[in-house]
HTML snippet that shows the backbone in 3Dmol.js (N, CA, C, O; Angstrom):
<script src="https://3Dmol.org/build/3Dmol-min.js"></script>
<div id="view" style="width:600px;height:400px;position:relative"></div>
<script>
const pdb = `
ATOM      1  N   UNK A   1     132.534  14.198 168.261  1.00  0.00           N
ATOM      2  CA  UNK A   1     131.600  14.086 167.157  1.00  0.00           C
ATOM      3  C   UNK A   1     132.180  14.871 165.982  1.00  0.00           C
ATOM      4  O   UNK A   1     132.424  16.077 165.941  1.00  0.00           O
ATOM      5  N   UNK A   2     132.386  13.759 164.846  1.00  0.00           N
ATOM      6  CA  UNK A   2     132.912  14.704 163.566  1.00  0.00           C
ATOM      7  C   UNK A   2     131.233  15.186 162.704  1.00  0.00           C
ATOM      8  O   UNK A   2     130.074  14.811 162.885  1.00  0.00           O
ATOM      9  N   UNK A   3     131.891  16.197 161.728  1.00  0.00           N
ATOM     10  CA  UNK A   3     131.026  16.971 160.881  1.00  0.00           C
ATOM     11  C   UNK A   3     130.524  15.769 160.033  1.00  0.00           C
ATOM     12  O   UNK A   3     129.555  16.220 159.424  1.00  0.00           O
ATOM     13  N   UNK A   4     130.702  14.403 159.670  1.00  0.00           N
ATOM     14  CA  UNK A   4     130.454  13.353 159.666  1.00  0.00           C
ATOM     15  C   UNK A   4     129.228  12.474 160.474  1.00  0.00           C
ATOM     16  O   UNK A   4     128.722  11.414 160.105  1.00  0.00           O
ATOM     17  N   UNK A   5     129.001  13.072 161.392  1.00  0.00           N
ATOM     18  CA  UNK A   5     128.947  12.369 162.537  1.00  0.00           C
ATOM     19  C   UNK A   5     127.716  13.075 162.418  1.00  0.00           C
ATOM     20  O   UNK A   5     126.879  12.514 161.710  1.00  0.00           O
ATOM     21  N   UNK A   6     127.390  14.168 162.933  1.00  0.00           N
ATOM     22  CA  UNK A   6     126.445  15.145 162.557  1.00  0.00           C
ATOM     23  C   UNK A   6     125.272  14.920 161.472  1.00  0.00           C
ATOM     24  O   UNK A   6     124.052  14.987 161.624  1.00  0.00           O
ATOM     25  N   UNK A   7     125.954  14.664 160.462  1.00  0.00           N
ATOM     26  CA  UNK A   7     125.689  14.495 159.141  1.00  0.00           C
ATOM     27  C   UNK A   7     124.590  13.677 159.366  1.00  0.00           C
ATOM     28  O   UNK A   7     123.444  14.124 159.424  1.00  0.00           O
ATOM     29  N   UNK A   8     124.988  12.032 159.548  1.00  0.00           N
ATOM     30  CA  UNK A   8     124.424  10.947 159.663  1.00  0.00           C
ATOM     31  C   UNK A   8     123.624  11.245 160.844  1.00  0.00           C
ATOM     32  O   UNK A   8     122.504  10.814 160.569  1.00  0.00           O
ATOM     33  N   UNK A   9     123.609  11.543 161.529  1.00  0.00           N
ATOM     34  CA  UNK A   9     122.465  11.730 162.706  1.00  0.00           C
ATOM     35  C   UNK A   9     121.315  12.719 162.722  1.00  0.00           C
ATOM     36  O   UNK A   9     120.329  12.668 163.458  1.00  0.00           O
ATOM     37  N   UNK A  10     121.632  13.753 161.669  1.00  0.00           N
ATOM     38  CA  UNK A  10     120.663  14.726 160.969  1.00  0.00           C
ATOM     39  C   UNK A  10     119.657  13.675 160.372  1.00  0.00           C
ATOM     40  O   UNK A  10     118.761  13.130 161.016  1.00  0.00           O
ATOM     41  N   UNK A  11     119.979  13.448 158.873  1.00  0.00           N
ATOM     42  CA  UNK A  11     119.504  12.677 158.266  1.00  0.00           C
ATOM     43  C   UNK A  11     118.810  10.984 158.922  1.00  0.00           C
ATOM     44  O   UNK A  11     117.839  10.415 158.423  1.00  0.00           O
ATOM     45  N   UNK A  12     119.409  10.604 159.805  1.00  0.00           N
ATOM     46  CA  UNK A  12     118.297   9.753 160.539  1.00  0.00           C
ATOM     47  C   UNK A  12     117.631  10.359 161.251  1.00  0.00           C
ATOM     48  O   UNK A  12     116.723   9.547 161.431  1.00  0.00           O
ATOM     49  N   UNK A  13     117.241  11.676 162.134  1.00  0.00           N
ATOM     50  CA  UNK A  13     116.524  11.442 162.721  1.00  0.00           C
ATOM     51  C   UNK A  13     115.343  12.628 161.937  1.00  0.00           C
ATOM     52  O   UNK A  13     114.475  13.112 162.663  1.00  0.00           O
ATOM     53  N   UNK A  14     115.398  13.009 160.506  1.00  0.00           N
ATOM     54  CA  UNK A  14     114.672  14.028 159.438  1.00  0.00           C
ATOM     55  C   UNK A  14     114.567  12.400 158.284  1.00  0.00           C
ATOM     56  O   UNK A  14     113.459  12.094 157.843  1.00  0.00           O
ATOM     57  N   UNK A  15     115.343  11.855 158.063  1.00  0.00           N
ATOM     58  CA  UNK A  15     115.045  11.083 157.019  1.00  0.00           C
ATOM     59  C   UNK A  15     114.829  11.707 155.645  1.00  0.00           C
ATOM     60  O   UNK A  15     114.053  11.423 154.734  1.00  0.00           O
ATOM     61  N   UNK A  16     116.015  12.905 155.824  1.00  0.00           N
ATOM     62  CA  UNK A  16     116.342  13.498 154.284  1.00  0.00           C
ATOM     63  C   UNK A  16     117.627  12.780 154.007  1.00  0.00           C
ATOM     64  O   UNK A  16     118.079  11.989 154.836  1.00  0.00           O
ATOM     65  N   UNK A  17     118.269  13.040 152.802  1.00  0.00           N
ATOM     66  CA  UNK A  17     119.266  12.125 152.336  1.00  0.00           C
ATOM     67  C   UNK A  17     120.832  12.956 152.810  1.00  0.00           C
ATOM     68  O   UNK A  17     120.992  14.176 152.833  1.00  0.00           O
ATOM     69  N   UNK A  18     121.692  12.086 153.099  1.00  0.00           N
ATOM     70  CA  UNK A  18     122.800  12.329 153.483  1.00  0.00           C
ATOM     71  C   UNK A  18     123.402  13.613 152.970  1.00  0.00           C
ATOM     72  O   UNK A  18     123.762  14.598 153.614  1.00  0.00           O
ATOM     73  N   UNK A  19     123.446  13.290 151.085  1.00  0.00           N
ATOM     74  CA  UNK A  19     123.834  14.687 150.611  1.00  0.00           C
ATOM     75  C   UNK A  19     123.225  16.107 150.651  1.00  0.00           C
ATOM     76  O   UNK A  19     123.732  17.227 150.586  1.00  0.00           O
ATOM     77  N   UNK A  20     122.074  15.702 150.770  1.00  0.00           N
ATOM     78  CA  UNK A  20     121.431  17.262 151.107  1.00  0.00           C
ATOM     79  C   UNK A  20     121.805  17.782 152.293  1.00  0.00           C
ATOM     80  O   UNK A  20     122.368  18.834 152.593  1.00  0.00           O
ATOM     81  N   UNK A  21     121.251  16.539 153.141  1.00  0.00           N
ATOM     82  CA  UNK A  21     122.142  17.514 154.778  1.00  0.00           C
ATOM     83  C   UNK A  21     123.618  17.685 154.979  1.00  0.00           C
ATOM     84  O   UNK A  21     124.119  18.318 155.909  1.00  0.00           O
ATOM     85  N   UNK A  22     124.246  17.088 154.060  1.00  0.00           N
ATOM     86  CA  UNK A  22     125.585  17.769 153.629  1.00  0.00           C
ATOM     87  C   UNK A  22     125.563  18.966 153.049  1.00  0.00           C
ATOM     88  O   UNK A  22     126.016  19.993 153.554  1.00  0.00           O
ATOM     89  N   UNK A  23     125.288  18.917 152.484  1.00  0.00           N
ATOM     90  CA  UNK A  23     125.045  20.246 151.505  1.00  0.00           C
ATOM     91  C   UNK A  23     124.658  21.783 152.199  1.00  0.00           C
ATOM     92  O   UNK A  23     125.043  22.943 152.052  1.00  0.00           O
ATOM     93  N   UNK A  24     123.487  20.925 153.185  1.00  0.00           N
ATOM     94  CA  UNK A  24     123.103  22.033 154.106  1.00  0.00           C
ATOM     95  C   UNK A  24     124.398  22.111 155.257  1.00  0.00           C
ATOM     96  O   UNK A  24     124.826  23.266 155.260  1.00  0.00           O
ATOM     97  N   UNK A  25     124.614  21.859 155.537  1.00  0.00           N
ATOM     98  CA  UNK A  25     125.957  21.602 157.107  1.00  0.00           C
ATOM     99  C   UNK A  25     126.939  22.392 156.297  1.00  0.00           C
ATOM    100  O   UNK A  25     127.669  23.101 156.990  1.00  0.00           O
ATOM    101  N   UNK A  26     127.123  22.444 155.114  1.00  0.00           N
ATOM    102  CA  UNK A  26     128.405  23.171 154.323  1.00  0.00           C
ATOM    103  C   UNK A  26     127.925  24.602 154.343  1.00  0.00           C
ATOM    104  O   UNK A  26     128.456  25.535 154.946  1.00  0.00           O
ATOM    105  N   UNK A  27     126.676  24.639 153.481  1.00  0.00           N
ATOM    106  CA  UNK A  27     126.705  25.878 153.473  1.00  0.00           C
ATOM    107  C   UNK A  27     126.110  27.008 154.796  1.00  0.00           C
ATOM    108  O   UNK A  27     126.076  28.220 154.583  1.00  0.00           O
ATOM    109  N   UNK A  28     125.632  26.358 156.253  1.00  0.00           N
ATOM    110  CA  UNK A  28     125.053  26.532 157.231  1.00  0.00           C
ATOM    111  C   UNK A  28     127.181  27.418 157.939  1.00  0.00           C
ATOM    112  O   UNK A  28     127.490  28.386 158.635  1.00  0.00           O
ATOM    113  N   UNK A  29     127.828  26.540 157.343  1.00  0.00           N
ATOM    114  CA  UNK A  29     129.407  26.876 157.828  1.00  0.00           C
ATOM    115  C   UNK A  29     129.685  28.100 156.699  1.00  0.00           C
ATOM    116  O   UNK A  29     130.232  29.170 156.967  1.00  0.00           O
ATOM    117  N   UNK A  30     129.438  27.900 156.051  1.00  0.00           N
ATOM    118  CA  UNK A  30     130.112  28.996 154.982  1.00  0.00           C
ATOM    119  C   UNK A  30     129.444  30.381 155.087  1.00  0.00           C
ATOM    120  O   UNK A  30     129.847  31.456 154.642  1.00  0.00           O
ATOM    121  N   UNK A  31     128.773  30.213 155.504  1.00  0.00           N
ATOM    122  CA  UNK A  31     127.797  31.431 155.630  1.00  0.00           C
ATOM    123  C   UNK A  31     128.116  32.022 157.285  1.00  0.00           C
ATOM    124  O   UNK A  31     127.920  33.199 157.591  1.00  0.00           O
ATOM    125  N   UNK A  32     128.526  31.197 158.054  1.00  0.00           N
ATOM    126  CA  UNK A  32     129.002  31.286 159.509  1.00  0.00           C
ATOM    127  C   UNK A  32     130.244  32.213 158.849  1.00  0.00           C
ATOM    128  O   UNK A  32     130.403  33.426 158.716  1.00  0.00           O
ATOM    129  N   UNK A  33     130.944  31.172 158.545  1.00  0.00           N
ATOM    130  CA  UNK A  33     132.670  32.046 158.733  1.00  0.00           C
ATOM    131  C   UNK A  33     132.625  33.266 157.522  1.00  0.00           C
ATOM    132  O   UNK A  33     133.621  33.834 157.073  1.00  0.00           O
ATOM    133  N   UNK A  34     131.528  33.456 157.211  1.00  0.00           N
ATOM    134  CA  UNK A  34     131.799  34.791 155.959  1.00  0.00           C
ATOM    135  C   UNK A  34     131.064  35.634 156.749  1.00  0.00           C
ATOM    136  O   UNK A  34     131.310  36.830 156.588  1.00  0.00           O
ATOM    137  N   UNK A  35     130.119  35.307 157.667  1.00  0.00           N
ATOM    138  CA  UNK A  35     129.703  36.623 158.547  1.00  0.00           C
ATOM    139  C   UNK A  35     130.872  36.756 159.473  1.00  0.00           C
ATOM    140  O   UNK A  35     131.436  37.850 159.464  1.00  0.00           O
ATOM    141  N   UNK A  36     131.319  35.851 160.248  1.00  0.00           N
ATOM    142  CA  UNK A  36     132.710  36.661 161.066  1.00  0.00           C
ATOM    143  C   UNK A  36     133.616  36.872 160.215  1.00  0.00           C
ATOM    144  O   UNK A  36     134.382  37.658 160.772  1.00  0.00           O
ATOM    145  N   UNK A  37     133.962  36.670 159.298  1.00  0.00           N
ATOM    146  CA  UNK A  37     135.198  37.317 158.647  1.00  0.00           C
ATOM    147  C   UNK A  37     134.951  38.973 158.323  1.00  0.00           C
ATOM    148  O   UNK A  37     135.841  39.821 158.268  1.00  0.00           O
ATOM    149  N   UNK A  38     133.907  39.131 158.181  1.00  0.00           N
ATOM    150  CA  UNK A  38     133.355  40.099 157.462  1.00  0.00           C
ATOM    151  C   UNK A  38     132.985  41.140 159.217  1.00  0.00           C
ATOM    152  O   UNK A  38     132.552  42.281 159.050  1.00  0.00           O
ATOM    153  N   UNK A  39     133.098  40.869 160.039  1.00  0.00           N
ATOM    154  CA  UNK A  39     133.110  41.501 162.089  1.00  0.00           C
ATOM    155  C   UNK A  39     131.486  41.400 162.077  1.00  0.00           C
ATOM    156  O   UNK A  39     130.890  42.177 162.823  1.00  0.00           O
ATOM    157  N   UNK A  40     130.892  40.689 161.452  1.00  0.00           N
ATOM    158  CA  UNK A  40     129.414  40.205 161.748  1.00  0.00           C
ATOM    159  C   UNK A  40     129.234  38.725 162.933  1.00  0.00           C
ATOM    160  O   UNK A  40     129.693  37.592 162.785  1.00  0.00           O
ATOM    161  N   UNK A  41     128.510  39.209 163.931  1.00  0.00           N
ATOM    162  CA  UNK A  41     128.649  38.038 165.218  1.00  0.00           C
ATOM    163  C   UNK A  41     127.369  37.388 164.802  1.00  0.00           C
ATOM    164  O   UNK A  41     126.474  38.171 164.483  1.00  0.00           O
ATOM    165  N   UNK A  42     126.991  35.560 164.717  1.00  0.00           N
ATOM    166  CA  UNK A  42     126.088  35.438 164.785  1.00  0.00           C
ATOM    167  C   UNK A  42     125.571  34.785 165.906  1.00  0.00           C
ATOM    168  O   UNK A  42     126.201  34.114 166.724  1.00  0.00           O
ATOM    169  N   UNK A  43     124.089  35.093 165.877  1.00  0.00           N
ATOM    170  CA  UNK A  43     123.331  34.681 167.138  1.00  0.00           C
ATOM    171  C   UNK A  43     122.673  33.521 167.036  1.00  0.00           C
ATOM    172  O   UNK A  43     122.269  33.578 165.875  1.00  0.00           O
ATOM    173  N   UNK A  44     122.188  32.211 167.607  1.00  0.00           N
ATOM    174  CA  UNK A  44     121.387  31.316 167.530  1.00  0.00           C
ATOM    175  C   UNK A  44     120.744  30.936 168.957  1.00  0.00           C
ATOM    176  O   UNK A  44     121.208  30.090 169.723  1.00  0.00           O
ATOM    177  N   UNK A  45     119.348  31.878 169.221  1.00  0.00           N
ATOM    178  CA  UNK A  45     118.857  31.447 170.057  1.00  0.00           C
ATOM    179  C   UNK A  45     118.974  30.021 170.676  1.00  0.00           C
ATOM    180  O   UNK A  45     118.829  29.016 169.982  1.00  0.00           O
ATOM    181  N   UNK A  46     119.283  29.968 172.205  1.00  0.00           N
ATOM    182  CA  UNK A  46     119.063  28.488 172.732  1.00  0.00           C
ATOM    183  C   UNK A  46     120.621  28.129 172.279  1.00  0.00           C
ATOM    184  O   UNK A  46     121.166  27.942 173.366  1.00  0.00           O
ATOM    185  N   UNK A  47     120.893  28.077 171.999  1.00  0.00           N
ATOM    186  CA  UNK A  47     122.164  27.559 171.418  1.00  0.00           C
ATOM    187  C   UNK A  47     123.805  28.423 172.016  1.00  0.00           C
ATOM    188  O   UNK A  47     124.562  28.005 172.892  1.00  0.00           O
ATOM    189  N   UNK A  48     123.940  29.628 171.233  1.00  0.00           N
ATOM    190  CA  UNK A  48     125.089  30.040 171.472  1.00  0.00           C
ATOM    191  C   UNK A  48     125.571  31.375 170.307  1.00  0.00           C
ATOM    192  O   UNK A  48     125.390  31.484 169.095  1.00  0.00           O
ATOM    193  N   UNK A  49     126.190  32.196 171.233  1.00  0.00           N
ATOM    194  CA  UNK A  49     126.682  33.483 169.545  1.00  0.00           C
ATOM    195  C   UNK A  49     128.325  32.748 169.317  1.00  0.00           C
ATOM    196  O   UNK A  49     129.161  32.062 169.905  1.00  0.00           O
ATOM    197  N   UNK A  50     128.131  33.275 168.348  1.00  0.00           N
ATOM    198  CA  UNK A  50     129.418  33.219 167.358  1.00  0.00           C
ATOM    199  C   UNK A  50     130.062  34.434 167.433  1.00  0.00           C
ATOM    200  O   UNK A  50     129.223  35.180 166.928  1.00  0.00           O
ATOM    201  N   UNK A  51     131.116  35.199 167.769  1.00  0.00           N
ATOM    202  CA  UNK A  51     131.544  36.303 167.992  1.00  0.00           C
ATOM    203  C   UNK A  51     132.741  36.443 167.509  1.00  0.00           C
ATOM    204  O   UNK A  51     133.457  35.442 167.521  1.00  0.00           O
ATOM    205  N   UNK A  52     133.252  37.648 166.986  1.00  0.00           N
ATOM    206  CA  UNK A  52     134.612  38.079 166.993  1.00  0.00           C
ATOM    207  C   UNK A  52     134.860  39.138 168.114  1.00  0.00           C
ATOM    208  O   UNK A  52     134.276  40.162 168.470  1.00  0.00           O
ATOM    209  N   UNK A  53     136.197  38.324 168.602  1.00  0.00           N
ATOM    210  CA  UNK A  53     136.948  39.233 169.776  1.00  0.00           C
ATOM    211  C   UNK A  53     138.479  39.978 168.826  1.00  0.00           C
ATOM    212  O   UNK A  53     139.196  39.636 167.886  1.00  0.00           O
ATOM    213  N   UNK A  54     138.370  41.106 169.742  1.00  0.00           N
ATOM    214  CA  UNK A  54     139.624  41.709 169.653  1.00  0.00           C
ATOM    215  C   UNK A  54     140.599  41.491 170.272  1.00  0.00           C
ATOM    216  O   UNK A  54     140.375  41.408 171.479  1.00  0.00           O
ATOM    217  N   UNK A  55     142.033  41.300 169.866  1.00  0.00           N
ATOM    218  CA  UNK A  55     143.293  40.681 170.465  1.00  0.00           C
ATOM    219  C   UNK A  55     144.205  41.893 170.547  1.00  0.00           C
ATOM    220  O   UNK A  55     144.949  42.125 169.594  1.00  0.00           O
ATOM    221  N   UNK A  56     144.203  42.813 171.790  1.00  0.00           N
ATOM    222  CA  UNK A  56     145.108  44.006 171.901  1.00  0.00           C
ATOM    223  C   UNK A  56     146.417  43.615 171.358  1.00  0.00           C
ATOM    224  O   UNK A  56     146.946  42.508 171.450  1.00  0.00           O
ATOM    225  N   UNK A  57     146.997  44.965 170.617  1.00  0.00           N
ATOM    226  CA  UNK A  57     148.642  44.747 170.240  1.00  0.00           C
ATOM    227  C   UNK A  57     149.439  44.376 171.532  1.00  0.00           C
ATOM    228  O   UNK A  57     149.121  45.067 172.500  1.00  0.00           O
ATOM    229  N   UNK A  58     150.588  43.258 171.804  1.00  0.00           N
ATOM    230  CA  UNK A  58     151.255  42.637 172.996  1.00  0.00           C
ATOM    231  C   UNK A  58     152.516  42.740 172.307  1.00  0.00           C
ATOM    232  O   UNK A  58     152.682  42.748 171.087  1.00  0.00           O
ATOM    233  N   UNK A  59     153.712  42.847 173.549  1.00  0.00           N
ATOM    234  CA  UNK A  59     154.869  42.602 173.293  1.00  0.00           C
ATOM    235  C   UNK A  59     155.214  40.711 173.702  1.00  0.00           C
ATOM    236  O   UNK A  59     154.641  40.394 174.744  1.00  0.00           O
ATOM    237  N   UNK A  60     155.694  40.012 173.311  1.00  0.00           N
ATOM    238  CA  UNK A  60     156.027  38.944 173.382  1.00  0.00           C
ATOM    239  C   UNK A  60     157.231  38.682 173.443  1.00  0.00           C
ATOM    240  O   UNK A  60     157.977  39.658 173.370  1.00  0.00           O
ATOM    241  N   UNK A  61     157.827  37.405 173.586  1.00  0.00           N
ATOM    242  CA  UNK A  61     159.663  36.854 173.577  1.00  0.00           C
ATOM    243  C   UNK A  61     159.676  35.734 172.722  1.00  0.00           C
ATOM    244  O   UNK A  61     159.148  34.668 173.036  1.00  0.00           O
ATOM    245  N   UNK A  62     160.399  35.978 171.391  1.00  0.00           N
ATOM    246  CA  UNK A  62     160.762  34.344 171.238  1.00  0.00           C
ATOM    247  C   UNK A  62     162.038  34.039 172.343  1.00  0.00           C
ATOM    248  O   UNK A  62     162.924  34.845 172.626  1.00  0.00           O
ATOM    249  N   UNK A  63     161.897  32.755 172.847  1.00  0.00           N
ATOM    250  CA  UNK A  63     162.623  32.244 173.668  1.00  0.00           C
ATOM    251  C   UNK A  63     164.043  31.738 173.086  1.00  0.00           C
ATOM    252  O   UNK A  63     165.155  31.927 173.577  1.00  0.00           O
ATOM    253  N   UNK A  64     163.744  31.129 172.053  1.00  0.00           N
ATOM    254  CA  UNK A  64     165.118  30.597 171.613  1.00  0.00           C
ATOM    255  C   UNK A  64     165.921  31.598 170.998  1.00  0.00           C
ATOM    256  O   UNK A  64     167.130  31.366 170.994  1.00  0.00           O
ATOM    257  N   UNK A  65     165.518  32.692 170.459  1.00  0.00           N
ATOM    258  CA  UNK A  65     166.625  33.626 170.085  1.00  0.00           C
ATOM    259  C   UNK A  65     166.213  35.062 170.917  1.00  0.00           C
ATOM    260  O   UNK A  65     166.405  36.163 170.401  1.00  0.00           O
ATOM    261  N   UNK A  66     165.510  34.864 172.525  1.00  0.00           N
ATOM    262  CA  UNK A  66     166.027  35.857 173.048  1.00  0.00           C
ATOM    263  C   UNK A  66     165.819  36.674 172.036  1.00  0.00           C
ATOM    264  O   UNK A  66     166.664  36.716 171.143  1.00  0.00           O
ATOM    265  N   UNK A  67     164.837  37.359 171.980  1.00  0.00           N
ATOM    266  CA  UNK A  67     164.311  38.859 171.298  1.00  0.00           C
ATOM    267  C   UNK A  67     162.607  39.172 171.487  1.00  0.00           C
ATOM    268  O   UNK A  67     161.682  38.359 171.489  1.00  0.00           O
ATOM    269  N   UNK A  68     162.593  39.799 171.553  1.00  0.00           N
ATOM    270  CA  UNK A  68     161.036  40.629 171.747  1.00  0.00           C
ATOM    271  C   UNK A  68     160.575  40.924 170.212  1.00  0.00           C
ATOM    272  O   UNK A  68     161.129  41.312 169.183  1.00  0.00           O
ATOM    273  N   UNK A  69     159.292  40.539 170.599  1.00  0.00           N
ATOM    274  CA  UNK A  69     158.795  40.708 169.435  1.00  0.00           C
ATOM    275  C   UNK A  69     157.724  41.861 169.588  1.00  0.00           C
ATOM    276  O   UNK A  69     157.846  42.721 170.461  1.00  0.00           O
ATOM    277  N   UNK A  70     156.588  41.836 168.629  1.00  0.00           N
ATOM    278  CA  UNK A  70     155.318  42.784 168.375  1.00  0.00           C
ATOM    279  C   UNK A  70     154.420  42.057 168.145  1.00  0.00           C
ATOM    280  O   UNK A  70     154.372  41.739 166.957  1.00  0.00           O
ATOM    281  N   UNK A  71     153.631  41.618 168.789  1.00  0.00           N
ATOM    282  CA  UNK A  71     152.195  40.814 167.623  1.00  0.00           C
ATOM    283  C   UNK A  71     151.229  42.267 167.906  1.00  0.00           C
ATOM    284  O   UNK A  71     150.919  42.989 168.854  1.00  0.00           O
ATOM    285  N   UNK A  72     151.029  42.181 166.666  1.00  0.00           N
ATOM    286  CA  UNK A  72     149.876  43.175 165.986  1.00  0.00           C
ATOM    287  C   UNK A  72     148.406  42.944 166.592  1.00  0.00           C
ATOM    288  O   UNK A  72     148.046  41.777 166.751  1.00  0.00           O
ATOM    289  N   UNK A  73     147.615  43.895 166.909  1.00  0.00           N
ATOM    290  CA  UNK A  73     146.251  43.651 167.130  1.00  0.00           C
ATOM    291  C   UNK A  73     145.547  42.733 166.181  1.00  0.00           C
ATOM    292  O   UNK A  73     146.167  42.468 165.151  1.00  0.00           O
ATOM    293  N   UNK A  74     144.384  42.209 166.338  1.00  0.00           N
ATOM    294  CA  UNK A  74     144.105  41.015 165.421  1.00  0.00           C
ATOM    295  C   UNK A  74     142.898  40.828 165.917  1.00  0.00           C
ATOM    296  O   UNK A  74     142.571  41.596 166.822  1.00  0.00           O
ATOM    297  N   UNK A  75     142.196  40.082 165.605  1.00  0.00           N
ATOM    298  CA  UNK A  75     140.545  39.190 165.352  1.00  0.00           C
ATOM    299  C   UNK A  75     140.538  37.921 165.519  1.00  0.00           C
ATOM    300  O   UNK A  75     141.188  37.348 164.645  1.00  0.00           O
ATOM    301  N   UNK A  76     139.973  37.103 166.439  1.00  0.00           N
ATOM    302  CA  UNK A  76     139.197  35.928 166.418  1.00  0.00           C
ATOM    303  C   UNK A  76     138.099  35.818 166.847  1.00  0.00           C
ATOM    304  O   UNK A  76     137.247  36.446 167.476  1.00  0.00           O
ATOM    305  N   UNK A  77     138.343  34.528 166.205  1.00  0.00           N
ATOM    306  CA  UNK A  77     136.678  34.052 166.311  1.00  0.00           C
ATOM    307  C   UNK A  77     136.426  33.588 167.516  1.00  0.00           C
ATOM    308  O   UNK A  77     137.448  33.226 168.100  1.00  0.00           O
ATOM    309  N   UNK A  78     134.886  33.393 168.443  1.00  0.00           N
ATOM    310  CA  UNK A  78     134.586  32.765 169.486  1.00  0.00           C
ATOM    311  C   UNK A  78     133.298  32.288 169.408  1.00  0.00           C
ATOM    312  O   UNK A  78     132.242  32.391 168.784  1.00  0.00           O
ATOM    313  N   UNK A  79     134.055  31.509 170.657  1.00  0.00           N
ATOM    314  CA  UNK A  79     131.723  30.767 170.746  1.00  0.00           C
ATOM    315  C   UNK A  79     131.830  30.758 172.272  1.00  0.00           C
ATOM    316  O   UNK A  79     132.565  30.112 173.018  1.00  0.00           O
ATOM    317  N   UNK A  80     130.556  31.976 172.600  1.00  0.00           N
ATOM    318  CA  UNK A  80     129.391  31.924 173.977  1.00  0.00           C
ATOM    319  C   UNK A  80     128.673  31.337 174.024  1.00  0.00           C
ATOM    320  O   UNK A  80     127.678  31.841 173.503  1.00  0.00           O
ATOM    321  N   UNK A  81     128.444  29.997 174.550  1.00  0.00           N
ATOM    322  CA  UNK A  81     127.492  29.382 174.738  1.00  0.00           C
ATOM    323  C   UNK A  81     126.231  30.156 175.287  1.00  0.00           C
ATOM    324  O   UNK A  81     126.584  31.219 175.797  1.00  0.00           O
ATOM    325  N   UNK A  82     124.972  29.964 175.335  1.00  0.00           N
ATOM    326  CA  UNK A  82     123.719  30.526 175.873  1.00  0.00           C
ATOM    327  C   UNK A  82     123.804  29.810 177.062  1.00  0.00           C
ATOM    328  O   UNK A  82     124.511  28.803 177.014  1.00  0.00           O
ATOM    329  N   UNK A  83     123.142  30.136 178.351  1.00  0.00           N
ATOM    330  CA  UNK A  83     122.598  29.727 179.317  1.00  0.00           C
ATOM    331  C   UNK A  83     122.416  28.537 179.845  1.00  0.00           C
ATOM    332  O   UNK A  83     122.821  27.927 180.835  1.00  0.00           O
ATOM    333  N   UNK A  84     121.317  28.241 178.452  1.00  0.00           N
ATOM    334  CA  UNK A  84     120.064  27.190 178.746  1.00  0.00           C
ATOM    335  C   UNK A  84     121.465  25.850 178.324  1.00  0.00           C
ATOM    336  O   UNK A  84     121.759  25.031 179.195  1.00  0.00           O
ATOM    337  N   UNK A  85     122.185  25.820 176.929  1.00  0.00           N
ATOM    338  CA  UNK A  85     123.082  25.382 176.658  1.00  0.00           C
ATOM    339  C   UNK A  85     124.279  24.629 177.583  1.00  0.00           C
ATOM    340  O   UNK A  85     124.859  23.569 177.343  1.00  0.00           O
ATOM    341  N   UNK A  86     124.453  25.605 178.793  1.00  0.00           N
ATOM    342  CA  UNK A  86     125.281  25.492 179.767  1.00  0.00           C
ATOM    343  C   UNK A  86     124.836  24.765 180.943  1.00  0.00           C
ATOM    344  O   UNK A  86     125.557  23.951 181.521  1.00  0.00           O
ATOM    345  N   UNK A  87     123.294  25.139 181.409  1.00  0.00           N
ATOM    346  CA  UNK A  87     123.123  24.117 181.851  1.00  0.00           C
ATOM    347  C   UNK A  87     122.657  23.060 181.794  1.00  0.00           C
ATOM    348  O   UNK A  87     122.521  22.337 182.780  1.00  0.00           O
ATOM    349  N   UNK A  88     122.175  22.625 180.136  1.00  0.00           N
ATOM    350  CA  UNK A  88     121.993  21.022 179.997  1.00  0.00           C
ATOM    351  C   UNK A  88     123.192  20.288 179.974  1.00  0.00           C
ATOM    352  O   UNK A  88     123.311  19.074 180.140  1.00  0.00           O
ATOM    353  N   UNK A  89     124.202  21.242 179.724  1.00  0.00           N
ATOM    354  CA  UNK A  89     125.964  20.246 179.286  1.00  0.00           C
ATOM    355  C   UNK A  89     126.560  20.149 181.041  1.00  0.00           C
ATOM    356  O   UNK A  89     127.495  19.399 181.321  1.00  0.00           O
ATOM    357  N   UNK A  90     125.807  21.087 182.196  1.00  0.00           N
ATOM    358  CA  UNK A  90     126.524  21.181 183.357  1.00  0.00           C
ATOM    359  C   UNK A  90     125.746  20.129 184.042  1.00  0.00           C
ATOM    360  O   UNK A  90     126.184  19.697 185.108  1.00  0.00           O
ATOM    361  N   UNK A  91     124.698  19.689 183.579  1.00  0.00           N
ATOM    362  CA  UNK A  91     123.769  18.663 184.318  1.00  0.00           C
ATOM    363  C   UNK A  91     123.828  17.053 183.695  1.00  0.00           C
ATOM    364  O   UNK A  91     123.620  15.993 184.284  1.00  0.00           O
ATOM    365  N   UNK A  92     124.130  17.268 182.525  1.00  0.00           N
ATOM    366  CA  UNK A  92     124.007  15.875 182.019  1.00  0.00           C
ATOM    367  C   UNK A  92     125.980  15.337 181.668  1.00  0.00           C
ATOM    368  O   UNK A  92     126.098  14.115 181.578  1.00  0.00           O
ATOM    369  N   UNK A  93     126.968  15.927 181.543  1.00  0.00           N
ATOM    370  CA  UNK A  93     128.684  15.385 181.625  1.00  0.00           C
ATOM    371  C   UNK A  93     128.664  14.843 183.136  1.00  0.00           C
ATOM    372  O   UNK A  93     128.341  15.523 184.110  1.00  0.00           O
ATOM    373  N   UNK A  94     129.153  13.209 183.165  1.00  0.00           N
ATOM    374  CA  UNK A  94     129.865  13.046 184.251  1.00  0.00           C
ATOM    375  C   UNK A  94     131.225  12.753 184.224  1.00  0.00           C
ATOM    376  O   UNK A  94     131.848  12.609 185.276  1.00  0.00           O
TER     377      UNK A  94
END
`;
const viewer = $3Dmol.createViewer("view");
viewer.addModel(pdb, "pdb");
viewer.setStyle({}, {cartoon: {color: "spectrum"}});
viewer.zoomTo();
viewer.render();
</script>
């Protein structure tokens, strides 16, 4: 399912107009990735958190030139699904 996809299925089943629930889906994201950028996790009951994890400093190999590297500690983003979430997707995928 694209952000497209979404879109059109909002708006049919609210029967507001495409661009508004665009509008909303944009800024519903923008407001997502400026709270994790910013080490703010968000929560959405029933649904799932949005989290930033920490990525310990690791030694690594590039392979083709044989050398060790450093990757630096770092931040990403994640998604925990909730519970309830897990088990409607573990009961209803065949």
């Amino acid at each position: 399912m694209t952000k497209a996809d979404i879109v059109n299925e909002i708006s049919k089943n609210t029967g507001i107009e495409k661009t508004e629930v665009q509008k909303t889906v944009e800024a519903f994201m923008e407001s997502l990735k400026n709270s994790l950028s910013e080490g703010d996790n968000v929560y959405l009951r029933g649904f799932g958190s949005f989290i930033v994890k920490k990525r310990a400093k690791k030694t690594a190999r590039n392979i083709s030139k044989n050398e060790t590297i450093i990757i630096p500690e770092h931040f990403i983003p994640a998604f925990k699904p909730a519970k309830t979430f897990v088990i409607k997707v573990k009961s209803s995928v065949k």
